[in-house]
C-alpha positions as CSV (number, residue, x, y, z in Angstrom):
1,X,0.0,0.0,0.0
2,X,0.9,3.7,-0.5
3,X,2.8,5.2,2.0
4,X,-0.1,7.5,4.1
5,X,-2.9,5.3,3.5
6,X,-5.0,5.2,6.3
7,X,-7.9,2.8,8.2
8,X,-10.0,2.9,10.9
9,X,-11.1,-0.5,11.9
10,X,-13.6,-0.9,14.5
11,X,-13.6,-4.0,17.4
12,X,-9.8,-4.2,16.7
13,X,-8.2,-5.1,20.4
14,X,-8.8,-8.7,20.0
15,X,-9.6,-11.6,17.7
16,X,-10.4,-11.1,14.2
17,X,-10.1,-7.4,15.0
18,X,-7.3,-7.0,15.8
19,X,-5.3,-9.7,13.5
20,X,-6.9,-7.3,10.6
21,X,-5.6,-4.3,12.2
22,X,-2.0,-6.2,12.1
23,X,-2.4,-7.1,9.1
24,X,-3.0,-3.5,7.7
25,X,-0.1,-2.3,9.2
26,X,2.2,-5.3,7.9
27,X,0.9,-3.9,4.8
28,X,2.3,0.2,6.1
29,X,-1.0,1.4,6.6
30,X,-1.5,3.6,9.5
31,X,-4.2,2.3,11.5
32,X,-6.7,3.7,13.6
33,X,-7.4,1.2,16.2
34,X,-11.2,1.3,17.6
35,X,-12.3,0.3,20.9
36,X,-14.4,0.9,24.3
37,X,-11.7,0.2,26.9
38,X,-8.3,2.1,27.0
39,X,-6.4,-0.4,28.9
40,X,-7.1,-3.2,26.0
41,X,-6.7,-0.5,23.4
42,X,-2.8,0.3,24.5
43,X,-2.6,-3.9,25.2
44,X,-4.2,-4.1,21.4
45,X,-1.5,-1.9,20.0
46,X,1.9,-2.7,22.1
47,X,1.5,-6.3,20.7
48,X,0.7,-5.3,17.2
49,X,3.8,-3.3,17.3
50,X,5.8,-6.2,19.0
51,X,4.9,-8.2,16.0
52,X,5.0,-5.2,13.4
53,X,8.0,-2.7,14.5
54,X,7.2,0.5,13.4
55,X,3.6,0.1,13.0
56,X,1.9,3.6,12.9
57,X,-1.0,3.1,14.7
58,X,-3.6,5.1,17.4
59,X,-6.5,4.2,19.4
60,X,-10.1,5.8,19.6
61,X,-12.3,5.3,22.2
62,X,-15.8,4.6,22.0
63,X,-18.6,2.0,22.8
64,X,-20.3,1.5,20.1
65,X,-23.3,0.6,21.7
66,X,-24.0,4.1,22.6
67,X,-25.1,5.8,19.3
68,X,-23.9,9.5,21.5
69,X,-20.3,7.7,21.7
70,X,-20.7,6.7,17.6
71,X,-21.5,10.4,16.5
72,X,-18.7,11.7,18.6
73,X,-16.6,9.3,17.0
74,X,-17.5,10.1,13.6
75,X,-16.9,13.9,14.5
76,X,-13.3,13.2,15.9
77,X,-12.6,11.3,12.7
78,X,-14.1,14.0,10.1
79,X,-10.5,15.5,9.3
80,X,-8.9,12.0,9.3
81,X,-7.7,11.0,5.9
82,X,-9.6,7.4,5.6
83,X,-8.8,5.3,3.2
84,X,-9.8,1.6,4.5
85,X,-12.7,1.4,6.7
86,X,-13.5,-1.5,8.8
87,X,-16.3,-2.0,11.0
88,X,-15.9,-5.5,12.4
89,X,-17.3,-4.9,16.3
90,X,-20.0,-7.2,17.2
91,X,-21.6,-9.1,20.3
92,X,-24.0,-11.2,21.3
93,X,-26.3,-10.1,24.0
94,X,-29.2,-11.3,26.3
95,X,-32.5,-10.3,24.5
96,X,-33.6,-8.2,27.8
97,X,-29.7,-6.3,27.4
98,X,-30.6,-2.6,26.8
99,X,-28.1,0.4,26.6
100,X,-28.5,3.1,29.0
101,X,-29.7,4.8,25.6
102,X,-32.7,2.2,26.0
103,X,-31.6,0.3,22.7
104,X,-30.9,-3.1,22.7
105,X,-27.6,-4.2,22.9
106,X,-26.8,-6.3,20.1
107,X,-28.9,-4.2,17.8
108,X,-27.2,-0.9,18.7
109,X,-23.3,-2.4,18.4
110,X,-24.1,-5.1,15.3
111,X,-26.0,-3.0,12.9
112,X,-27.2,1.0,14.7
113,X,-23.4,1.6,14.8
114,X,-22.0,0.8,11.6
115,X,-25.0,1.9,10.3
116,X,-24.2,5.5,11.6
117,X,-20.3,5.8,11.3
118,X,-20.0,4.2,7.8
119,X,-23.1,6.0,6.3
120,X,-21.8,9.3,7.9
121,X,-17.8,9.5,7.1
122,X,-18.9,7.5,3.8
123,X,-21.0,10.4,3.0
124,X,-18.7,12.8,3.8
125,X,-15.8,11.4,2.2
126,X,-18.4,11.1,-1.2
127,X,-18.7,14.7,-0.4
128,X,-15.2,15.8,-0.4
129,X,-14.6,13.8,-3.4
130,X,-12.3,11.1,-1.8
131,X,-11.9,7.8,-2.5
132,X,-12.1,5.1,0.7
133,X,-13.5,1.1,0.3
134,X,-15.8,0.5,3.4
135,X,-15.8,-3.5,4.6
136,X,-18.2,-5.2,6.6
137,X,-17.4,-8.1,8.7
138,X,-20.8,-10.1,8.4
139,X,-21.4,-14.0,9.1
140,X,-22.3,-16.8,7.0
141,X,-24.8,-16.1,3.7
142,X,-25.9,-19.8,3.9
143,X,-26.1,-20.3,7.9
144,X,-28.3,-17.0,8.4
145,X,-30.6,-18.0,5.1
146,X,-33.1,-19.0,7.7
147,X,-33.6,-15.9,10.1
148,X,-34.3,-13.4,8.0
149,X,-34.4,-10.0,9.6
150,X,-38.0,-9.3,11.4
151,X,-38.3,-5.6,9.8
152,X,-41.1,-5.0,12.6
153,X,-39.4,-6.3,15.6
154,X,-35.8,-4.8,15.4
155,X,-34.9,-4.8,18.7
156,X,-36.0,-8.2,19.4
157,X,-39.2,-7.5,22.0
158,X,-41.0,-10.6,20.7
159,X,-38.5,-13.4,22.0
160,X,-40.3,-16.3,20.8
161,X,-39.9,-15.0,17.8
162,X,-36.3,-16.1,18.2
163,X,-36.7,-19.8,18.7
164,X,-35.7,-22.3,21.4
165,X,-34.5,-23.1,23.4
166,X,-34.4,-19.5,25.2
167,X,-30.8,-19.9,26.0
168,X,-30.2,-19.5,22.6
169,X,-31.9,-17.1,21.3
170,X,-29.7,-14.1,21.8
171,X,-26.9,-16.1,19.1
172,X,-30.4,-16.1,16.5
173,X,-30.3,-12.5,17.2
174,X,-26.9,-11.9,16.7
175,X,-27.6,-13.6,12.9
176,X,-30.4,-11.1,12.0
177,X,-28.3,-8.3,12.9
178,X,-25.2,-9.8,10.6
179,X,-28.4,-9.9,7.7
180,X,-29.1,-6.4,8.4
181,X,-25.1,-5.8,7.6
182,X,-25.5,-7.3,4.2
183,X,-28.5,-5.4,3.7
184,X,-26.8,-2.5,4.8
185,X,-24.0,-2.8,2.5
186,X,-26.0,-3.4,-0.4
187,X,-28.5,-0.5,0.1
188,X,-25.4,2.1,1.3
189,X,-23.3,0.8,-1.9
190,X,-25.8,2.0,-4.2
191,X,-26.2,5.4,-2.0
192,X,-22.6,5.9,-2.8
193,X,-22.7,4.9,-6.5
194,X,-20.9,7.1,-8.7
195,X,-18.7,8.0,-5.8
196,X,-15.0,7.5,-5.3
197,X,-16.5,4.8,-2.1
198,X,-17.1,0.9,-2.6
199,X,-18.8,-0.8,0.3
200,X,-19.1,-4.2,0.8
201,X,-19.5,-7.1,2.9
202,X,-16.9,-10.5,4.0
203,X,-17.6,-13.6,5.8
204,X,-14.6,-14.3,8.2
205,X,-15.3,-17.9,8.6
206,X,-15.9,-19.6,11.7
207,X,-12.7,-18.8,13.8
208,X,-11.6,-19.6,17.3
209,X,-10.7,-16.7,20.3
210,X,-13.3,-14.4,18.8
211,X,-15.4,-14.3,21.7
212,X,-18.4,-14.5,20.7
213,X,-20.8,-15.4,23.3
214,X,-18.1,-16.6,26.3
215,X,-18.7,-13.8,28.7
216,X,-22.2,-12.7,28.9
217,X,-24.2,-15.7,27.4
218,X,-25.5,-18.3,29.2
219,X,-27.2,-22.2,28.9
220,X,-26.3,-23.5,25.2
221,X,-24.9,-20.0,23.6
222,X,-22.2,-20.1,26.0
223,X,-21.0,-23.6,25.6
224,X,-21.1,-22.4,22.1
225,X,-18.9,-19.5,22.9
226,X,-16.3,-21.7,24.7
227,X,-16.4,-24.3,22.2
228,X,-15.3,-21.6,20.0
229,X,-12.8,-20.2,21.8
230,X,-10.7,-23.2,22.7
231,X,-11.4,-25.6,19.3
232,X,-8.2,-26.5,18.4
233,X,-9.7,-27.5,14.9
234,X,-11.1,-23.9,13.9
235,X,-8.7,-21.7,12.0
236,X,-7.3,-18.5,14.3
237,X,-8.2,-15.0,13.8
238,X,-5.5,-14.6,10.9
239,X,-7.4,-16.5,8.6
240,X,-10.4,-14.4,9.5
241,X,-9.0,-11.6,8.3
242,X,-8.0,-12.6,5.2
243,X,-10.6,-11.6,2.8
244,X,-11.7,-8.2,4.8
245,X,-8.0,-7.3,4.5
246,X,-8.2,-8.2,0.8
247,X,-11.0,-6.3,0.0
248,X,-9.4,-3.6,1.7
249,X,-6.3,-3.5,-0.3
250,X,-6.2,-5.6,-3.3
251,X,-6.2,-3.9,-6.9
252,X,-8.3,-7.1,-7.6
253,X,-11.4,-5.3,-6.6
254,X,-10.7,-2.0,-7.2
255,X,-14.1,-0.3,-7.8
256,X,-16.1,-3.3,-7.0
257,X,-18.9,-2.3,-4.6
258,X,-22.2,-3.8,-3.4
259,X,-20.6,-7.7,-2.9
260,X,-20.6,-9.7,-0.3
261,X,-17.3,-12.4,-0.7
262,X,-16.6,-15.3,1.3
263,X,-13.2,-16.9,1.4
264,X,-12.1,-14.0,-1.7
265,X,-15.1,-15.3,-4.1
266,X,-17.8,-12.9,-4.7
267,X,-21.3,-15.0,-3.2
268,X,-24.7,-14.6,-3.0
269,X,-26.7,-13.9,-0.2
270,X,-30.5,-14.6,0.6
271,X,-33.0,-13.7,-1.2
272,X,-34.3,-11.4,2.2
273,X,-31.4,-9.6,2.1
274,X,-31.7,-8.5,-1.6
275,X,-35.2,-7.6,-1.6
276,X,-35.0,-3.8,-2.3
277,X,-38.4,-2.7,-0.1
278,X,-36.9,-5.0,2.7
279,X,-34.0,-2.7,2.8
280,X,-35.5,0.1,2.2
281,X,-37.6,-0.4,5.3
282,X,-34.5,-1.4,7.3
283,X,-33.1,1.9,5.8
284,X,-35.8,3.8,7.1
285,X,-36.4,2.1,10.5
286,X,-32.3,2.8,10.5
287,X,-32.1,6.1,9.9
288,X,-34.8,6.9,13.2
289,X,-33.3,5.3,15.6
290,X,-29.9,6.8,14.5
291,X,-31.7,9.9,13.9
292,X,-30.4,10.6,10.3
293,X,-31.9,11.8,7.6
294,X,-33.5,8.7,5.6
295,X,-32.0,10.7,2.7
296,X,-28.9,13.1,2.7
């Protein structure tokens, strides 16, 4: 990469995160490292410097669960040069987890929060006339095929909606919210069309020490967690962050926009993620609760 270039990856001071956020800066791209606690921000960068001397890198803190905390972010980064923009925070949370800002937890950090950041410094770098690719770490096309996103229950109030056992119902959650990311990146893509800014979506695989699930969960989604945390079998967070890295930098999808790419190959997703008055509803119903404009 050019000397200069610049990203901002979000979730970056652990797992599949942070291995991108390495990776980037293997690759000489300053990196701005995004996280809620400043103790695992600094822990976050002093190893990716142990393993990348000279990395240029800073941290920014912010929960992104707290849309106040995302718009402040956003603000602080207005006069960063971006070139690469990551979002790749996500959690699982209990159905009954609400922000002190009253939104539901997994809602607000999985989709609310990219939703806002990307659609606001995407907008604003279309504006300036700069060019920037946006990436979205989603989940599985084929594994979420069955949950599509329930465009009149976004933040979850109707848990039997969600399956049983109840246990496990915050991890079916967690899979609508990764469908609204690929209907997000479809519907912001063609926002931006024309623009110097491609947005679109990866699949990191399944991948051990992400997290998912081990600290807050309970019952079947956190044996799940665990499971993936210590499975000697699933790849590590390196090979997650292959193909968001990839579409960050390669000149093999230079002005490719609106995808969503699993292992590097350009896939499909369902048919409920496609549908353009789905997403245009999940657009709108965005856009409230973030309180943006449904058009700029």
């Amino acid at each position: 990469m050019d000397r200069g270039t610049t990203a901002v990856v979000t979730g970056s001071t652990n797992g599949i995160g942070e291995a991108i956020a390495r990776q980037l800066a293997a690759a000489e791209v300053d990196v701005v490292l995004v996280g809620r606690d400043r103790g695992r921000l600094d822990a976050a960068q002093e190893r990716i410097r142990t393993a990348v001397p000279g990395a240029r890198l800073r941290g920014e803190l912010a929960d992104l669960a707290l849309l106040s905390e995302v718009r402040a972010l956003a603000d602080r980064l207005r006069d960063t040069r971006i070139d690469i923009l990551i979002s790749n925070a996500a959690v699982v949370a209990d159905l009954t987890d609400h922000t002190s800002e009253g939104v539901q937890r997994t809602l607000a950090t999985n989709h609310l929060a990219p939703y806002l950041l990307l659609r606001t410094l995407g907008e604003n770098l279309a504006a300036a006339g700069q060019s920037a690719r946006l990436v979205v770490v989603g989940a599985s096309p084929t594994a979420l095929r069955s949950i599509p996103v329930h465009l009149d229950d976004l933040g979850f109030e109707n848990a039997r909606a969600h399956g049983f056992p109840p246990s496990f119902r915050p991890f079916v959650a967690y899979g609508r919210t990764k469908n609204m990311n690929a209907m997000f990146v479809y519907s912001l893509a063609e926002q931006l069309a024309g623009t110097g800014i491609t947005v679109n979506g990866a699949h990191p695989g399944i991948i051990r020490h992400t997290g998912l699930g081990r600290d807050s969960a309970r019952g079947l989604l956190r044996a799940f967690g665990w499971s993936q945390w210590v499975n000697p079998l699933l790849p590590g967070p390196d090979a997650g962050a292959d193909t968001p890295v990839w579409l960050a930098t390669s000149p093999e999808v230079n002005g490719v926009t609106g995808r969503f790419f699993v292992r590097r190959k350009d896939v499909l997703t369902a048919a409920h993620t496609t549908d353009p008055d789905r997403r245009a509803r999940l657009w709108e119903e965005s856009a409230n609760l973030t309180g943006l404009p449904v058009r700029s």
